[in-house]
C-alpha positions, 0 to 999 in steps of 0.5 A: 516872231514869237507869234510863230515860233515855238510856243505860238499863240493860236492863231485867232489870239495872234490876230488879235495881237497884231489887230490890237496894235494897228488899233493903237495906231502901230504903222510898221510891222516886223516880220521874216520868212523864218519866223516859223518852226522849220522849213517846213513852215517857211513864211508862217509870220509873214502869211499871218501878218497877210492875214491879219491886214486883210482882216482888219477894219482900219486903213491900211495906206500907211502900214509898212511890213517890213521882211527878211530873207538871209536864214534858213530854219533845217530842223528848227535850227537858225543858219544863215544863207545868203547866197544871191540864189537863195534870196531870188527864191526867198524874196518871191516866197515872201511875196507870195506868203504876203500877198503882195507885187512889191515888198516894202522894206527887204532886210538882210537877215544876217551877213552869211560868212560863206558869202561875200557881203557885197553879193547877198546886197548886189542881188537884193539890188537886183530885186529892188532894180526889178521892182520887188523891193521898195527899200533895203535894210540890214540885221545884225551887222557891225559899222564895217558891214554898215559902210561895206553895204553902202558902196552896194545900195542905199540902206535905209535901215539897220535892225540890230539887238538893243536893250539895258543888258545888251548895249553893244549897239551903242559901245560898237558905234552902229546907234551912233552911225544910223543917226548921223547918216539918217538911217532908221536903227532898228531895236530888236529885244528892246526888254531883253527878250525872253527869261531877261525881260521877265527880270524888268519888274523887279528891277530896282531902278526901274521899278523906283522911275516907273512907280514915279511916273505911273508906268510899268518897267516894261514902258520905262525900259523901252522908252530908254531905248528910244531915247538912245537916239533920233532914228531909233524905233523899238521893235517889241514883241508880244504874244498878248494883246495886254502886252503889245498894248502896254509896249506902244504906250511907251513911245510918250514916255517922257524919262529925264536926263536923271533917269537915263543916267540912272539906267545908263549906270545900272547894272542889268544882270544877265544871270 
């Protein structure tokens, strides 16, 4: 995302960003159509991860981009549209802006309030049915929408903010839920994101378990947000090659049931 939003790298630096973690051996990526300044800009992310595939020396058999449809950026504002209608449209954009036939993993951004669950998924069905969509995902939703989406089509996956000052995802249950029913949980912000994750090195705890293991804070962090549970996957961000680097090299982080009694008791100000 914030390789396109506002405050965006060029784009030969947002090359190297993405180039950098397919070299460390990084096999999903993130995307969304509204990864973009406005309307104007709709499908900027998903036409630089086109980009950066096509450009890129390594295999690309095994890369998933994943995608999402459900918001619409007027002015640059965030609001959710999820009407059946507006994802046929969004869905054939994306294919376009990806240079793709069939999108690999179709996430709904958000539900839309002005519209029943079980359409917006009843028409992501249809695309799947039609072979636009390999798999069906969801985006910030509760275990309520979670059972409400399985009546409609298989869910594969659920993307959800969780990190050490936004824990909801586990207290709420839906951590809890995708590992039981196989369902790969999706981290977003898994530091915080933005001015929060800047808060990470001077964490004193963090700072003692990193200093320990030889690691950053950043690692430490996010290798307690693996550790949440067995379908897990930390989806970080990065507008470096340095920072998108450095957040891969947690996946073999190894924290001891003290260290993530000492995270899970700490306190991670959000002021």
């Amino acid at each position: 995302m914030h390789l396109s939003i506002d405050g965006r790298p060029t784009e030969d630096v947002s090359l190297r960003v993405i180039h950098a973690v397919l070299d460390a051996g990084a096999t999903l990526l993130d995307t969304a159509n509204v990864y973009c300044l406005d309307d104007a800009d709709l499908g900027h992310n998903e036409r630089l991860m086109a980009t950066a595939l096509r450009t890129w020396t390594g295999p690309r058999e095994g890369i998933l981009v994943a995608t999402k449809a459900g918001l619409t950026r007027p002015g640059g504002r965030w609001e959710r549209d999820a009407r059946p209608a507006s994802l046929r449209a969004a869905c054939d954009r994306s294919l376009r802006a990806l240079g793709v036939d069939r999108i690999a993993l179709y996430q709904l951004h958000a539900p839309d309030p002005q519209v029943p669950l079980e359409d917006s998924l009843g028409a992501m069905a249809e695309l799947q049915r039609a072979g636009k969509v390999r798999w069906i995902g969801l985006s910030n939703v509760s275990v309520a929408e979670i059972d409400r989406a399985g009546r409609v089509v298989s869910v594969v996956s659920v993307q959800n903010r969780l990190n050490p000052f936004f824990r909801e995802a586990i207290t709420d249950g839906v951590v809890r839920i995708c590992g039981e029913r196989g369902i790969g949980f999706l981290a977003y912000s898994p530091t915080g994101g933005g001015r929060l994750t800047k808060k990470l090195p001077g964490h004193p705890v963090l700072q003692r378990i990193a200093a320990r293991l030889g690691i950053t804070p950043h690692q430490v962090c996010l290798a307690w947000v693996l550790a949440q549970g067995p379908s897990v996957i930390a989806i970080p961000s990065a507008r470096t090659t340095g920072h998108a680097v450095d957040s891969l090299k947690a996946a073999a982080v190894g924290l001891t049931p003290g260290d993530l009694h000492d995270i899970d008791a700490a306190e991670f100000s959000r002021a």
